[in-house]
N, C-alpha and C positions, 0 to 999 in steps of 0.2 A: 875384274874378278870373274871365275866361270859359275855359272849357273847350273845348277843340277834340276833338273825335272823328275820326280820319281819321291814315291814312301818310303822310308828308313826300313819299314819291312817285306821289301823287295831282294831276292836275293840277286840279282844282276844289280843294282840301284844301289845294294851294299858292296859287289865286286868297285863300282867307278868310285865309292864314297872312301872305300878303303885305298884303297891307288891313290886318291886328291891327297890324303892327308898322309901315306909314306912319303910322298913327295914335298909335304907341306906346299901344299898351292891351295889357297885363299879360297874358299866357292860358299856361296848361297843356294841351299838346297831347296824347291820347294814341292809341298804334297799333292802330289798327280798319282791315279792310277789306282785302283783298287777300291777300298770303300770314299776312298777321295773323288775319284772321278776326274772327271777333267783330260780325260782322252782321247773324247770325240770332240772336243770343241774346234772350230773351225780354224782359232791360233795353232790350236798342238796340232793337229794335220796338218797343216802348212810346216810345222818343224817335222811333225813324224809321221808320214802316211800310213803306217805300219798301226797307230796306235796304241805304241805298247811303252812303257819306261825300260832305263831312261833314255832319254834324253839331255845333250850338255850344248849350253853355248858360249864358245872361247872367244870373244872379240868377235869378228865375219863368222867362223865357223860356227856350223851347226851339225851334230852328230849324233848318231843314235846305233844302239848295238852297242853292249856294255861290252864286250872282248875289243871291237874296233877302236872305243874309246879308251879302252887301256892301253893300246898298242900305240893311241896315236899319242898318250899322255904321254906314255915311255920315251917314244921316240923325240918329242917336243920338249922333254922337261927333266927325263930321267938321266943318270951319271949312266957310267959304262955297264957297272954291275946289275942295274937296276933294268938296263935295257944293251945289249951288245951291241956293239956294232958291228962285229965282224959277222954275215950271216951263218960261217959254221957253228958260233957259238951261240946264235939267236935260234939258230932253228931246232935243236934239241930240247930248249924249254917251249917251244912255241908248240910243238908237237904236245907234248902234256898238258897243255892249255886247250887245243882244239879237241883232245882224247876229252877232256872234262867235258869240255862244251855238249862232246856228239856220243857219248859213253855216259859217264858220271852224273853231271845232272841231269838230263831224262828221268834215269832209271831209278833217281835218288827225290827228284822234283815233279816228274810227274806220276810216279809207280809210287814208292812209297811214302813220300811227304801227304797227300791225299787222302791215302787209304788209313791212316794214324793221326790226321790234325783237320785235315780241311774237309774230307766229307763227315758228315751225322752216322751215326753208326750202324743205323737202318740202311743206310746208302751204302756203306763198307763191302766188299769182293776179298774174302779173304785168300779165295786162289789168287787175283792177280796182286794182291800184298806179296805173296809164297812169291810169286813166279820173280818178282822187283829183287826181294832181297837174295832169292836164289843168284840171279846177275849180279848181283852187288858184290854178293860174295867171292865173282870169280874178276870181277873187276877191281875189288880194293887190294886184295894182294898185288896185283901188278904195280901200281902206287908203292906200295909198301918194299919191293924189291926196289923200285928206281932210289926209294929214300934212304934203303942200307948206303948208298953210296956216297952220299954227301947232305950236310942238314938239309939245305933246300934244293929246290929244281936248278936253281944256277951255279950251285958250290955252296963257299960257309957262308953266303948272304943271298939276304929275297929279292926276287927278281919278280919282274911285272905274269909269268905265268902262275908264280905262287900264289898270287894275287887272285886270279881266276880263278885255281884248281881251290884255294884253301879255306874261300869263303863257304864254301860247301863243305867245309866239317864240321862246322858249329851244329849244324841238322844230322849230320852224319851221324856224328857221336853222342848227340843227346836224344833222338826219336828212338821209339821205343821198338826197337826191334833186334834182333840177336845177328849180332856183330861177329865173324870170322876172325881169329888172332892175327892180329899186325902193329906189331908192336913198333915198327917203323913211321908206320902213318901214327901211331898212336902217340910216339916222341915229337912228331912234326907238328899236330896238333897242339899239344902241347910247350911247342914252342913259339908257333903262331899265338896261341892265347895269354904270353906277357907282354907280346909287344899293346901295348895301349890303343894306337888305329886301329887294330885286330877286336879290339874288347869292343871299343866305344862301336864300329860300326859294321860288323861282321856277329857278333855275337847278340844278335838283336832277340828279343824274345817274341818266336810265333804266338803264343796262345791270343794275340786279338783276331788270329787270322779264324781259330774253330768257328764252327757253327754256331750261333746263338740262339 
């Protein structure tokens, strides 16, 4: 069985936790990282020198870096759809997956998630809220063009970059802040949210995370 290291309200820790169970692969999650702690312990550095969730251990392997881990889940466990094999047709979703990574979440995780949920409101920068969703803006339509073309990133089924890019809509679309029309991402979303691994472990609710 693989072991998960990481909080259920982690949004990478939900990217590996949703991929385990499209795939249906068996795993034990446990609470590291955040108000759990268990970061610095001198075990998890020896798995993660990085200190960060998650962290997975497959049998020998030990991994860390929730995009790596889905890639390697893909590759180790997933069907064709789920993960290509032919590079021309891996690397057109793989693209949209790193755009999330080094694009989308930043400017969604550390710009505006912050400024609306995790800092006090005394602490709130409402220009650099403006300036987050100003990018957002110019960011989620390009999303929203790639998804006129087909339901998901891989065709008419999800594939392991859906995985990455989609876990960041559950925050997207419900923080409160004034959203750009994109009705593309907005069907995708919406399509993501019947699948049930999608609900259970992607659609986690932040509010433990505000200040108290």
């Amino acid at each position: 069985m693989i072991t998960v290291w990481g909080r259920a309200t982690s949004s990478n820790v939900q990217i590996v936790m949703w991929a385990l169970a499209e795939l249906k692969l068996a795993c034990k999650r446990i609470d590291v990282g955040g108000s759990f702690g268990g970061t610095d312990t001198p075990e998890y550095i020896r798995m993660n020198p990085n200190r960060l969730v998650p962290t997975i251990q497959d049998g020998d392997l030990t991994l860390w870096e929730s995009a790596a881990i889905v890639r390697y889940l893909g590759a180790r466990y997933g069907d064709e759809q789920f993960w290509p094999q032919d590079p021309a047709k891996r690397a057109p979703i793989d693209k949209w997956a790193e755009w999330s990574k080094t694009s989308l979440a930043p400017t969604l995780l550390a710009g505006i998630f912050p400024q609306t949920v995790l800092l006090p409101q005394d602490k709130r920068d409402p220009k650099a809220l403006a300036a987050a969703v100003e990018r957002i803006g110019r960011l989620a339509p390009m999303l929203d063009a790639r998804l006129a073309e087909s339901p998901y990133l891989g065709g008419d089924r999800l594939a392991f970059g859906d995985v990455i890019v989609g876990t960041l809509l559950y925050r997207y679309f419900t923080l409160p802040f004034a959203r750009v029309e994109t009705p593309n991402l907005r069907a995708y979303y919406d399509r993501l949210a019947e699948r049930p691994a999608y609900r259970e472990h992607a659609m986690v609710s932040y509010e433990s995370l505000r200040p108290k």
